[in-house]
C-alpha atoms as one frame of an Amber mdcrd trajectory, in Angstrom:
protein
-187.798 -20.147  91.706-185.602 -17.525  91.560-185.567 -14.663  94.725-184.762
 -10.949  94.351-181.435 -11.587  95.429-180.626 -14.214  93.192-181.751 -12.108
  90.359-179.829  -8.883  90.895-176.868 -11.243  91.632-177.246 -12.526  88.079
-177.950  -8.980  86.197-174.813  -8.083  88.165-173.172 -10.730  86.465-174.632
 -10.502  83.159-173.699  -6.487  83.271-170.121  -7.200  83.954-169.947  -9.906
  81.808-171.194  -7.756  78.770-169.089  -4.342  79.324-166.171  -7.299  79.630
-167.322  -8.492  76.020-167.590  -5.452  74.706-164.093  -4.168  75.617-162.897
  -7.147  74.312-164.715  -6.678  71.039-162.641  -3.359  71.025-159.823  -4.251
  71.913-159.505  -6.925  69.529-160.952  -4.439  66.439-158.354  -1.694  67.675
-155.167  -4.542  67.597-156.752  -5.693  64.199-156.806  -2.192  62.756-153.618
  -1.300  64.167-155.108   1.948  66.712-153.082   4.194  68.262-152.320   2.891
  71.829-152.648  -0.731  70.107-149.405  -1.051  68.170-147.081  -3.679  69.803
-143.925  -4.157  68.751-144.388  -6.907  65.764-141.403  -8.727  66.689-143.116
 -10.307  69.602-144.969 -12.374  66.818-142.223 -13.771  65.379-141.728 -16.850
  67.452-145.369 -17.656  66.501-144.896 -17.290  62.924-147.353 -14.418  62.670
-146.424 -11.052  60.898-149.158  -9.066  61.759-151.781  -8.258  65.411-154.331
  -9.107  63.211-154.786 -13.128  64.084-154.512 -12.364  67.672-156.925  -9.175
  67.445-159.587 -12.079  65.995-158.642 -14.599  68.855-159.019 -11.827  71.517
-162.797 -10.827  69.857-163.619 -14.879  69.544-162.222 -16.582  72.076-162.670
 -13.856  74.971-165.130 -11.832  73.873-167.486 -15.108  72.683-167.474 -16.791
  75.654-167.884 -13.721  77.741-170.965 -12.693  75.336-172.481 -16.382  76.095
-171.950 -16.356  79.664-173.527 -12.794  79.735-176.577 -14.623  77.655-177.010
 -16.794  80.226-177.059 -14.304  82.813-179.557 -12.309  81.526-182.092 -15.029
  80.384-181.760 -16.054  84.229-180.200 -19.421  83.377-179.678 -20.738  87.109
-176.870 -22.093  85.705-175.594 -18.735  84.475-172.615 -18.940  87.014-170.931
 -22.014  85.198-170.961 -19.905  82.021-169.304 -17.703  84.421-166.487 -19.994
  85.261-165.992 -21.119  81.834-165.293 -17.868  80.822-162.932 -16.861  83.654
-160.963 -20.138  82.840-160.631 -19.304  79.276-159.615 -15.455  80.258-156.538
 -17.074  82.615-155.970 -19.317  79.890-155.464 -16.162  77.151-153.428 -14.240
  79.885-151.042 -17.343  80.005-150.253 -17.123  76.710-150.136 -13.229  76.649
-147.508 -13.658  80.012-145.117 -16.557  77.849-144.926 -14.867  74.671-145.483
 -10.578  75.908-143.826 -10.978  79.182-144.844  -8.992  82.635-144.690  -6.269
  80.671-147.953  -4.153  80.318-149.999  -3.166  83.056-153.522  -3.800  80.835
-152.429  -7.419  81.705-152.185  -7.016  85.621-155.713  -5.126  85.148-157.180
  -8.335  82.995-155.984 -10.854  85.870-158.083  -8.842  88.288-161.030  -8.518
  85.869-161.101 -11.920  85.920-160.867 -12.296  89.724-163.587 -10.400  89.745
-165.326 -12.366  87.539-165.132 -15.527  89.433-166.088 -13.768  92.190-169.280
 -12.357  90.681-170.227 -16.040  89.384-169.711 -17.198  92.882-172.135 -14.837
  93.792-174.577 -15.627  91.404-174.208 -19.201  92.035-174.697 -19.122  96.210
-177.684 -16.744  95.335-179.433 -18.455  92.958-181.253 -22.237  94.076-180.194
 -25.195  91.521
């Protein structure tokens, strides 16, 4: 049975988790359509063979904002195991900025923002997970 505490902890979760999905589903539209504010330079790509931001605009609505969607799922249908979902998605966030840090660089501050978005997130699925009994 799940107690008032452990559910707020989860729709606390599952909230975050789906304004994180969202943006990411934005973000990744905006560097597929090429928006203002979302044009990198294109030689950035070359080393990866890639000639446009549209490939990694895709990856950034699939691979971030898909697990992030089906963590938030999980949240909000009061999984107990929601936080796991959680975790998953915060490892696959730190594994997207490692890539963005080898081939961008330290270079934009949207990346220093991410890394503590995803702090954040484990720290919410921590949360959920000492709040709500296995």
């Amino acid at each position: 049975m799940t107690t008032s505490r452990g559910r707020t902890a989860q729709r606390v979760l599952a909230t975050y988790e789906t304004v994180f999905a969202a943006a990411a589903l934005a973000g990744g539209i905006c560097l597929m359509v090429g928006a203002p504010g979302f044009r990198l330079p294109l030689s950035v790509l070359v080393p990866l063979g890639l000639s446009s931001w549209a490939l990694p605009g895709l990856a950034l609505v699939l691979a971030i904002g898909g697990t992030l969607s089906w963590a938030a799922l999980a949240a909000w249908r009061g999984d107990p195991e929601a936080h796991w979902f959680g975790y998953a998605a915060s490892v696959v966030l730190c594994g997207w900025l490692a890539i963005q840090f080898v081939v961008l660089g330290f270079r934009e501050p949207v990346q220093w923002v991410t890394l503590a978005l995803a702090v954040l997130l484990v720290l919410l699925s921590r949360l959920a997970q000492r709040a709500v009994p296995s």
